[in-house]
N, C-alpha and C positions, 0 to 999 in steps of 0.2 A: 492019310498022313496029316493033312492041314488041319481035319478034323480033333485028332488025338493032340496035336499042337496047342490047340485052338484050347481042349480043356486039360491038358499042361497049366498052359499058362493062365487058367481060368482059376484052377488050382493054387497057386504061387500068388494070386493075386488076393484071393479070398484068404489063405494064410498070416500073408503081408497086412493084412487089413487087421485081420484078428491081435496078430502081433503088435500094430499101430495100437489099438483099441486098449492091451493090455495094458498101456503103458499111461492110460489115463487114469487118474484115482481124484475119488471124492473126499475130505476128511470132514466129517459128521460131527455131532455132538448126540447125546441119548435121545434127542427129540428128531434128528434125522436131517437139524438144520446144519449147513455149511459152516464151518468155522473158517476166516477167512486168517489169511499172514497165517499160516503155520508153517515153521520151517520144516521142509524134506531134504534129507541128508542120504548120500552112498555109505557103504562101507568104512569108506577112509575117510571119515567126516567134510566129504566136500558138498559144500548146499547147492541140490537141484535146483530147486527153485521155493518160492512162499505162493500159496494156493490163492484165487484169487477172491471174489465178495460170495462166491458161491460156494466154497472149500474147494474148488476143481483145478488141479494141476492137469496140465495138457500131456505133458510129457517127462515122463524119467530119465530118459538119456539111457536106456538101457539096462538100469540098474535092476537088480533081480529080488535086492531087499532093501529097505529104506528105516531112516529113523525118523520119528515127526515129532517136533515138540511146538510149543505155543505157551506164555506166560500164564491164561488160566489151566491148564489143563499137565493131567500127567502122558510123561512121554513114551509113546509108545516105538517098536522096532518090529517091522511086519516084513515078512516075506510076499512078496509083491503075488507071486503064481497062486497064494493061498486065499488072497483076495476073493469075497461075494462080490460081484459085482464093481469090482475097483474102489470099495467102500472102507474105510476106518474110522471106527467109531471111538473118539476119544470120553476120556472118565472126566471130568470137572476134579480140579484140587480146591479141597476148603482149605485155606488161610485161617483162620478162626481169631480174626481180630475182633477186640475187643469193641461193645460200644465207647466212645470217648465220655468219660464222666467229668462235668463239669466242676472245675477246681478254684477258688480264688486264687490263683496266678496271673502272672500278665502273659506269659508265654505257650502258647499249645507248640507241641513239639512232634517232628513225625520221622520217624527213621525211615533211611529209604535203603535199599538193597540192591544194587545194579548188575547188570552183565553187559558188554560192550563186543563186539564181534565188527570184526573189517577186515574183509575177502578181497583180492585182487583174482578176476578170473574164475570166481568157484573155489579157491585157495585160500585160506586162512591165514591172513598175515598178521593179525593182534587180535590177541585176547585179552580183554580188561574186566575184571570184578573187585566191587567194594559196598562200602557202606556212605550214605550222603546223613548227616546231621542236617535238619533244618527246621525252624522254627518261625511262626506268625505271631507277633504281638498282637494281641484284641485291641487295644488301644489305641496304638501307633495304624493298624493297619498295616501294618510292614513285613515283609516276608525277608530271613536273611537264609541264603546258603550258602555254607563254606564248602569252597572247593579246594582251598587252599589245605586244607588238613584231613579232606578224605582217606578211609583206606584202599589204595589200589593195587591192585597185583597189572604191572603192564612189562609186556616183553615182545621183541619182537627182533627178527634175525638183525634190520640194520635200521639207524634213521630212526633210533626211540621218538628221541623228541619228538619228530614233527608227529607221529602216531600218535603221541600223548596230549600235545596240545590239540589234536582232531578228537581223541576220544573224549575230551575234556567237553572241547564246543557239542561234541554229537550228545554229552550225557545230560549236558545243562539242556539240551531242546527237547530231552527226552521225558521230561521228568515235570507233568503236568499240573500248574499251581490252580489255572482257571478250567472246571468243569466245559468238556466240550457243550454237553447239554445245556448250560446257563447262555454258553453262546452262540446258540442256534435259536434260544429264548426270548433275549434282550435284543436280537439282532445283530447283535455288532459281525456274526459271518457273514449274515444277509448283505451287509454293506461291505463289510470285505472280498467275501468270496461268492455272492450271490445265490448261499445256501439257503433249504426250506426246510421243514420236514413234513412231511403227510403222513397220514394212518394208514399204516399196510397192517392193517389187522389188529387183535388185541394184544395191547401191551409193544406192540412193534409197527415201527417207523419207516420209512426210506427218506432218506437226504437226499436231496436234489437241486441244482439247479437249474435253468433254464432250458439248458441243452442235454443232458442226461441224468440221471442217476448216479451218484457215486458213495453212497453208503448207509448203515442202518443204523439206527436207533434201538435198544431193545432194553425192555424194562423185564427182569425175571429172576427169583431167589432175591428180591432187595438188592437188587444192583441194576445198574443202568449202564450199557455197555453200547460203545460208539464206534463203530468201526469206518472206515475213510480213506476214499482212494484220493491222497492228499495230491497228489500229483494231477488229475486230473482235473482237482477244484482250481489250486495255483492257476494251471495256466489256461482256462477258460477264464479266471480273473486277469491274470493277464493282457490276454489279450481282446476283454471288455474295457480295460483301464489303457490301452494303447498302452502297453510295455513291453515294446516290439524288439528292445535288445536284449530282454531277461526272456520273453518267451519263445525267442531265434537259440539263446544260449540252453535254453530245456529241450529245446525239441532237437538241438545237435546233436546234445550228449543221450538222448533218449532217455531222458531224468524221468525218474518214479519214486515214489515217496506213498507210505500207507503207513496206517496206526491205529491201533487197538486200545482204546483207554477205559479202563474202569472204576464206575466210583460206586459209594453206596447211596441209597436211598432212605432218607427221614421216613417219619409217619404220614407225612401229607407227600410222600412221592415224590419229594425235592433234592436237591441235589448240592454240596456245600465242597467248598475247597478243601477245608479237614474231613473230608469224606475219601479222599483219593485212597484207591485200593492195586491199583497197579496199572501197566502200559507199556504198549509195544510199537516200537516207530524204527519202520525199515525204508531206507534210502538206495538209491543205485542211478548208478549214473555212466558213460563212458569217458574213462580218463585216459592220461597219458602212456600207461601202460598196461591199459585194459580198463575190464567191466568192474567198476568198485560198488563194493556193495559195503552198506553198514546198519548194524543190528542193533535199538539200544531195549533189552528187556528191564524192568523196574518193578519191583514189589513193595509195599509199606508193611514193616515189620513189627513198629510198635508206634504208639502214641499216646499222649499227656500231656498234663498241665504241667508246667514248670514255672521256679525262678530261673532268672538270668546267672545265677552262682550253677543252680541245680545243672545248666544246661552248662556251662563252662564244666562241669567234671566232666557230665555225660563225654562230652568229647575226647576229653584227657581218655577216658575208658576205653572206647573204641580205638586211640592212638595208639594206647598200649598193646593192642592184640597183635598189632604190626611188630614185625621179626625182623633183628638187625642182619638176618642170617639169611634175607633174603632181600637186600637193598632195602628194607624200612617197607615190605609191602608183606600183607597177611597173608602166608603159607596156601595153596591148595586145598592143603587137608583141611586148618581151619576155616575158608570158605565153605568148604562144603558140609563140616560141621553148622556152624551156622545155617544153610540153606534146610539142613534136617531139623533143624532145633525150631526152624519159623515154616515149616512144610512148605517150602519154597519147590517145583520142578526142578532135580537133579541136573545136569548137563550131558546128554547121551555117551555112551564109551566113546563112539564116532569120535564126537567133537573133544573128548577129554585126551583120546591120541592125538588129534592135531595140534591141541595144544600143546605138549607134551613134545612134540616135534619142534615147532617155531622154539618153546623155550629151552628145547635140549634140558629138557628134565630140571633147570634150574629152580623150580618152581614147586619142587617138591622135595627138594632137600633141605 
């Protein structure tokens, strides 16, 4: 009888294990490396979780099918039990931007494309997308963006404002003027955040400082792509720089911060502010009424040389797509028009019901 117990429960145990096991997934690229930040969604578009510098999610929370999206990549929706190996293997989306042809203007111009997302809980409480105007004088040196005249679709059940003034703050940090790579170059992380990089192989990096590893470098397809477990450089600087009340207030809230940014590469392999091709910077923190998390995704849509008139319509233009018929903010459908037009990653069905909920369908009429 203790015997048969004995492998009962050896049974039950080895199952539970199995069942534990299932519930961990890799998400790959075609070379079989980790894509790191990619979001994992249930059914009801609530976010599992984002994969860590290895693509590996630990845990599904039980979910039996998932959606997974990522800024470069198209999104896929996998039934978890069909799973090789707890693997998904995502496609690469080309953008197909143009190179920049140098223009006698004063003005290079770069359109940006945003998505905004901010979870109380796993919960979707605001959804924001639009489009950011913004331009670099070659001359001046000067970078202006208007925030003031972007198009945004923002809703959310109560407490706009303050959602909007935070989507505002999170899109402006999101939205990359200086090449991570120039500043791991020049130093100025070294002296910030105590970054380095080393050669982990060809064409690929690991970022580190002193005390671990926290991201890679990768050169491939003409693009140089930086991935960065931000939260762990912070507060190792920190508390190298004795900043013992900002690094008490990280480790309260159990703050985490990562980001995905990518630019392109010249002919000599270098790397230029009008190069930015897109970026991913996900925050989470514990707040007052739970685990907040926020997503800002960003693509560059177009770019050129401009006059300062050229650029004053350009704006008017994009003001205009925006609908009196839905507070002066551009329609769902014409977002996602656009997102097709510039082969932007779709937004999963998941996430498009959630949306759809918070705005009680406002957002589509």
């Amino acid at each position: 009888m203790k015997t048969s117990r004995m492998i009962i429960a050896a049974i039950f145990t080895f199952c539970g294990a199995m069942g534990a096991q299932a519930q961990k997934i890799q998400v790959v690229d075609d070379n079989g490396q980790g894509i790191a930040l990619a979001s994992v969604m249930n059914d009801n578009g609530v976010l599992i979780g984002t994969t860590d510098l290895n693509g590996v999610l630990a845990d599904l929370k039980g979910a039996q099918s998932v959606a997974v999206t990522h800024v470069a990549y198209k999104p896929q929706s996998v039934v978890v039990a069909n799973l090789k190996e707890g693997r998904i293997t995502m496609e690469e989306n080309d953008f197909g931007l143009d190179e920049l042809v140098v223009m006698p203007k004063p003005l290079i111009y770069t359109e940006l494309y945003y998505r905004f997302y901010a979870y109380v809980d796993d919960s979707l409480r605001t959804f924001a997308a639009g489009i950011v105007p913004y331009t670099y004088n070659v001359q001046k040196q000067k970078r202006t963006v208007k925030f003031s005249d972007y198009a945004v679709a923002l809703f959310n059940l109560k407490d706009v404002s303050w959602w909007k003034v935070r989507s505002e703050n999170m899109v402006k940090g999101g939205i990359r003027t200086t090449p991570g790579e120039q500043s791991l170059t020049n130093g100025s992380w070294k002296k910030k955040y105590f970054l380095e990089k080393e050669s982990n192989g060809v064409n690929r990096w690991k970022i580190s400082n002193p005390r671990e590893t926290v991201g890679t470098l990768v050169h491939a397809n003409g693009l140089s792509t930086i991935t960065i477990d931000g939260g762990k450089a912070q507060m190792y600087a920190n508390e190298r720089n004795g900043e013992k009340k900002m690094l008490k207030k990280r480790q309260d809230s159990n703050y985490t911060y990562q980001y995905v940014e990518v630019f392109r590469l010249n002919e000599d392999g270098e790397v230029a502010p009008d190069d930015y091709v897109m970026s991913l910077n996900h925050w989470e923190h514990d707040g007052k009424k739970g685990r907040e998390t926020y997503i800002v995704e960003a693509w560059v849509t177009d770019r050129g040389y401009m006059t300062q008139d050229e650029f004053k319509q350009k704006r008017k233009d994009i003001n205009a797509m925006n609908s009196t018929q839905n507070m002066w903010h551009m329609p769902l459908e014409e977002l996602e028009a656009y997102e097709r037009k510039h082969n932007i990653p779709a937004i999963t069905e998941e996430v498009r019901k959630a949306v759809a909920l918070i705005t009680k369908d406002r957002w589509t009429k």
